[in-house]
N, C-alpha and C positions, 0 to 999 in steps of 0.2 A: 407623382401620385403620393398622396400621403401615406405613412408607414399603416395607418389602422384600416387602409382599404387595399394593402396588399397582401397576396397571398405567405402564409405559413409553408414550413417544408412540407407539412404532414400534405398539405392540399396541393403542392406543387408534384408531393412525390405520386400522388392518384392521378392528376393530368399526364403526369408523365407516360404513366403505366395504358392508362386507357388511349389514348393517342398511339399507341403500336397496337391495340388490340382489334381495331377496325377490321379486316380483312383478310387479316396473315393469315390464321389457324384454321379457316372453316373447311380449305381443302389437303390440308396436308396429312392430311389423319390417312387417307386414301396411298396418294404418293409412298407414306413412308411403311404404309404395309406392304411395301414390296420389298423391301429392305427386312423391315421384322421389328418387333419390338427392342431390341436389340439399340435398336436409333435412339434409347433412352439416354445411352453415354452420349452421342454427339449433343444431344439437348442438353445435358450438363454444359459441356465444355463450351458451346453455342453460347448460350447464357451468360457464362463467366464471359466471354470473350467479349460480346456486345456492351457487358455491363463497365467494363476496363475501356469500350469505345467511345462507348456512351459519354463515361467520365473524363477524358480525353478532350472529347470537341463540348464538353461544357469548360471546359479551362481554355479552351481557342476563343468560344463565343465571349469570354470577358477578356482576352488578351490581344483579339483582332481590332484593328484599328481603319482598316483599309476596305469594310462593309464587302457586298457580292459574295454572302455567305462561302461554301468551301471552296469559290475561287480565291475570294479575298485570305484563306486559308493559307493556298498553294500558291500564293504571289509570295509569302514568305521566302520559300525556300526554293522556287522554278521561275520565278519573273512573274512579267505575261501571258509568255504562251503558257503556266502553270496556270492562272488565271481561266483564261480560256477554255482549256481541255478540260478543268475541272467542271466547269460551267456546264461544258457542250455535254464531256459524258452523264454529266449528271441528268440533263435535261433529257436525252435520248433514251436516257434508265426509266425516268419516270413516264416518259411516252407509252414505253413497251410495259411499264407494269400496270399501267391502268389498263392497258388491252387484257392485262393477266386478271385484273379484278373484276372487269365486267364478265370475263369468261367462268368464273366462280359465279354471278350472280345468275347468269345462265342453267348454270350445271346446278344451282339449289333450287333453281326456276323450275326444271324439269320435271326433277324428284316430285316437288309440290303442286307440280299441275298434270303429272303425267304426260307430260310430252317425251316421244319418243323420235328428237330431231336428226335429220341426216346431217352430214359433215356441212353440206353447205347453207342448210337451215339455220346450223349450231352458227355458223359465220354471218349465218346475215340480222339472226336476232343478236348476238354481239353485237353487231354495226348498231343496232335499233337501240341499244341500254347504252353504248358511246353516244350517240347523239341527243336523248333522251336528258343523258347526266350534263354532258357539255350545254345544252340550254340552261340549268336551273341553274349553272354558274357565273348567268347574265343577273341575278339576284345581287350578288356584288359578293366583300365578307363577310357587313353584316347578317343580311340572307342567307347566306351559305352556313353560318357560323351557326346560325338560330336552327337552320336545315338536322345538322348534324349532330345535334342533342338529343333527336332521335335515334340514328345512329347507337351511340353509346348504351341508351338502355336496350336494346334490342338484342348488342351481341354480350352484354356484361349478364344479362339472364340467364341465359344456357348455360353460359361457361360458370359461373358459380353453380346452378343448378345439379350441374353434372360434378360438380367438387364438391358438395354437401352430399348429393343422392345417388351418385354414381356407384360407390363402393357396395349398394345393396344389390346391385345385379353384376360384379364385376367376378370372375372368375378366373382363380390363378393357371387354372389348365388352358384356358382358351389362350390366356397372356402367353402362356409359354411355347404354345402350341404353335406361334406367333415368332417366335424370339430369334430365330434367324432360320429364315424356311429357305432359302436357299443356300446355304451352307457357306457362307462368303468368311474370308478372314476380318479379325477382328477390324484390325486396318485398315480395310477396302469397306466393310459399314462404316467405318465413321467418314472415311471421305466422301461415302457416296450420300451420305446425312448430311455433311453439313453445309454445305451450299444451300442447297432446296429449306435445309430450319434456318437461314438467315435472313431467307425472305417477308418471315415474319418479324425478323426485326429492321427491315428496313424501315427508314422514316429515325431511328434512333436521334440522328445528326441535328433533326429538331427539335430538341429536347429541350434545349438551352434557350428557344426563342421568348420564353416568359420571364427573365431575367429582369428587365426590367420594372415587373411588376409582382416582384417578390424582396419578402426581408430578407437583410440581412447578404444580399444575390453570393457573395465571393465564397461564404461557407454553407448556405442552404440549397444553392442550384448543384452543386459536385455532389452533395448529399442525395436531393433528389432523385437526381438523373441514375447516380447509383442505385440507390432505394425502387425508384421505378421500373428502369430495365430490370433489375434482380426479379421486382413483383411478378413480371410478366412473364419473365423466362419460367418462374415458378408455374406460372397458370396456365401456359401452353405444357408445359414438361406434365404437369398431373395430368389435364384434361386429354393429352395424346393419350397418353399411357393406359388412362380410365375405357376410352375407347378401346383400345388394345386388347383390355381384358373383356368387355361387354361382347363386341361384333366378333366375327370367325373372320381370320385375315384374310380368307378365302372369299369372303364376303364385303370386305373392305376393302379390298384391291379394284380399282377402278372405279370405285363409287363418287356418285353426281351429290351427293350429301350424307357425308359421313356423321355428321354430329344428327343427322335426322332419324339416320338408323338405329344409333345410339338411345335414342328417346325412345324411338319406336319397341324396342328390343325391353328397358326399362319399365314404360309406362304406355305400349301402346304406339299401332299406328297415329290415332287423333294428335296423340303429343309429339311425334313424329315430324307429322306435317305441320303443327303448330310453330315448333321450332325451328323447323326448315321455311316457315315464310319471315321470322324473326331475323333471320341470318340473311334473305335474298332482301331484306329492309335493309340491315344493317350495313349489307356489303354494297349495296346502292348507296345510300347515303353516304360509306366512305369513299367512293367512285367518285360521286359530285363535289367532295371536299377535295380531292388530289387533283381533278379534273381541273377546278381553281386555282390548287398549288401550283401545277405545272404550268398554266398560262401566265400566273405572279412570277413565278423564274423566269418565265423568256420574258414578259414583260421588262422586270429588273435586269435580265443581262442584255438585252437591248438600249436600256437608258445606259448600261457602262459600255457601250459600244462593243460587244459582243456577237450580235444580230441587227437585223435589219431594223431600222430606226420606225418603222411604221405599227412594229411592236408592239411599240407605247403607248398606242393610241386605248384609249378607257371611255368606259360611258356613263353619263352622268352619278349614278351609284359605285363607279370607281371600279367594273367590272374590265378587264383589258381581251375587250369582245376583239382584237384582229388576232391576239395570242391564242383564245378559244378556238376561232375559227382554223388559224393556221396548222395548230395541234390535233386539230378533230382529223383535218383531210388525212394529213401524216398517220394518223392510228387509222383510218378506216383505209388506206392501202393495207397499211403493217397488216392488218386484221384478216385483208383476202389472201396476204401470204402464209398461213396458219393453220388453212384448212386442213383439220386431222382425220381420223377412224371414229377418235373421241376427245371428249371437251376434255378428261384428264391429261390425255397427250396432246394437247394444244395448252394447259396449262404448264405443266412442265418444262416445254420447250420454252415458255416466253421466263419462267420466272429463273430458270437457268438462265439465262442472256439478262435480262434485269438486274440478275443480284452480279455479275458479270462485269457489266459495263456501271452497275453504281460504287463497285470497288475501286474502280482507278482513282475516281477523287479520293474516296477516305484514305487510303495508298497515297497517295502526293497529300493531303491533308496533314497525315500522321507523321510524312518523312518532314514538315516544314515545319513542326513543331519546334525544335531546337532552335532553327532563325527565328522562328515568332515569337519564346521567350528574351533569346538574346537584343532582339531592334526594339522589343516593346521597353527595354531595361526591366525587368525580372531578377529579382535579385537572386545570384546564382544557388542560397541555401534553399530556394525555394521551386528548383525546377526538378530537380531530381525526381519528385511522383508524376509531375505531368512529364516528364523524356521517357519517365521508362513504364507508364501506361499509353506514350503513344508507339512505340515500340512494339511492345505486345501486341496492341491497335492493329501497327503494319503486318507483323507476321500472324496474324488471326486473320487478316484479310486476304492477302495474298495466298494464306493454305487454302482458305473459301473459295478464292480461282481457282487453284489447283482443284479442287472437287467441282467444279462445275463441268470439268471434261476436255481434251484438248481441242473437239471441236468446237463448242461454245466461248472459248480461250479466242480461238484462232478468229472468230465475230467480233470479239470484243475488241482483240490487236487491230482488226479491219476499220472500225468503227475509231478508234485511238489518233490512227493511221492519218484519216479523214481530216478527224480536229487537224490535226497538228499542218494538213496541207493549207486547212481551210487558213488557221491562222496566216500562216505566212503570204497566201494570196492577197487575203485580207490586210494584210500590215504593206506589203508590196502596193498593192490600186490604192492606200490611204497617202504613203509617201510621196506615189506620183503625183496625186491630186494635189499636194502641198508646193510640189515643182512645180507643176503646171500653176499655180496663183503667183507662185515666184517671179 
């Protein structure tokens, strides 16, 4: 691509930012009014941390040589089966979190049409926006890519909207009144923060995929990807907070759409509901982009022999229709095992286990950084920011388990457990197969 049709940092670092803004934020306003506003510190430290991650796997993405994104990562520094596991939990993270995003477009669904769903309602229209998004992702990329320009301006409105207008309705009493209503120590809010806020930075690790089609990539993609995630952490950290002080946490605790009550509270039911069908747009549309992504992974780790080779198969517009399908069936069991009280505690659980099992790659990712400068040849005056931002990376992520809880730890180890059986069966029936032509 010639240099005068590639992107600038300034335009790399707004792709950046808007690509995690999809779907994180629109439920978490709810979730972390149980904790209290108080969950302002873990959004700092959340932000700084993702932004040091960020910056990390955009110095993998120009250092890796070995493709199969963050397996290709963890072959540095674990082999194969590094490869593998990376692969597998990542693909199994992203299953369980699109269940988590359709359940959001659900719970803003309600708010805006008054539905008043029981547990197994709330489950089965779920299954109904999983298969609904999984068809539009037979569109291919381009389709899908054109799809999701909608998307973007749908949730980028509200969220500036409530960061320019919000402070005229926001009140420091209601904020404070808010600030830790259960009386928890400092310590135990932030662990119990920062799990549940890193789910809106999932997706970070993609940051570096436009590399190619940016100037300058080696000093403007680190810039970026920094620039980016910092934006973002920014714009979730106001717009929680703005919430905070708008709604009574009494009022915000459990809610099917927080940012809708927000409006409403501000400007009005009408604006209320306006916003709340802006966000159940939004958060569709990023539904049907992930819904894509996750079939492209197993796609891609199917061609490096990681899954079943039938994978691969694509349809004429390049869409990998056995990966959609395979993936659907798998979320629409996951989806009957879920059933809650409420869509907020059906979201919770999943996005605890999500952010869970998508740690172990960035974890093996972060510890193979030191082999992936030293085999690429990196010249040693030159590794010291990316060792010791992947560093940070590992222990920011590994503290994020730890807040996810011992029980959801304990699914995650289950789930680890799996890969790692899978691989060696898998390497064992490939061996044989090679004796057996012998």
């Amino acid at each position: 691509m010639a240099n005068a049709k590639k992107m600038g940092v300034l335009q790399l670092t707004t792709v950046t930012a808007i690509n995690m803004m999809g779907s994180g934020i629109i439920l978490l306003p709810s979730k972390l009014a149980e904790i209290g506003t108080i969950s302002i510190f873990a959004w700092i430290l959340a932000s700084l941390g993702a932004t040091i991650l960020a910056y990390a796997f955009a110095k993998c993405g120009m250092y890796n040589k070995k493709g199969g994104g963050l397996g290709g990562y963890a072959e540095y520094g674990f082999g194969k089966l590094g490869n593998f596991l990376a692969n597998f939990t990542y693909t199994i993270s992203l299953i369980i979190a699109n269940i988590a995003i359709s359940i959001g477009v659900v719970s803003y669904a309600s708010y805006v049409f008054g539905w008043n769903l029981s547990p197994v309602g709330s489950c089965l229209t779920t299954i109904v926006v999983l298969i609904l998004s999984a068809s539009i992702s037979f569109l291919g990329s381009k389709g899908t890519g054109r799809f999701g320009s909608i998307g973007v301006i749908c949730v980028m409105i509200p969220i500036i909207g409530l960061l320019l207008f919000g402070f005229t309705s926001f009140s420091m009493d209601t904020y404070m009144q808010a600030w830790n209503p259960r009386g928890l120590p400092f310590i135990v809010t932030l662990k119990d923060s920062i799990a549940i806020i890193l789910w809106s930075f999932l997706g970070l690790e993609t940051a570096c995929a436009n590399s190619s089609a940016v100037e300058n990539p080696e000093k403007n993609v680190p810039i970026a990807v920094l620039s980016g995630t910092l934006l973002a952490g920014i714009m979730y950290t106001l717009s929680t907070a703005i919430i905070g002080g708008i709604v009574p946490y009494t009022e915000l605790i459990g809610a099917n759409a927080p940012f809708g009550l927000a409006y409403a509270a501000m400007m009005g039911n009408t604006t209320g509901h306006i916003v709340s069908c802006m966000l159940v747009v939004s958060c569709f549309v990023s539904l049907t982009a992930w819904q894509f992504t996750i079939a492209e992974v197993v796609r891609n780790s199917a061609s490096l022999g990681h899954f079943p080779h039938y994978l691969q198969k694509v349809t004429s517009r390049g869409a990998p229709y056995m990966s959609i399908f395979t993936v659907l069936i798998i979320q629409l069991v996951l989806s009957l095992m879920t059933i809650s009280p409420t869509l907020i505690n059906q979201f919770n659980i999943l996005i605890n286990l999500a952010v869970t099992i998508n740690l172990i790659p960035y974890v093996l990712s972060m510890a193979s950084v030191p082999a992936m400068q030293r085999i690429e040849g990196i010249e040693k005056s030159k590794r010291g920011l990316t060792n010791f931002s992947a560093f940070i990376g590992a222990v920011y992520s590994i503290y994020a388990i730890y807040g996810c809880g011992w029980s959801i730890i304990g699914d995650g180890v289950i789930v680890a457990i799996i890969g790692i059986i899978i691989f060696y069966i898998k390497k064992r029936f490939h061996n044989n197969v090679k004796i057996s032509h012998v």
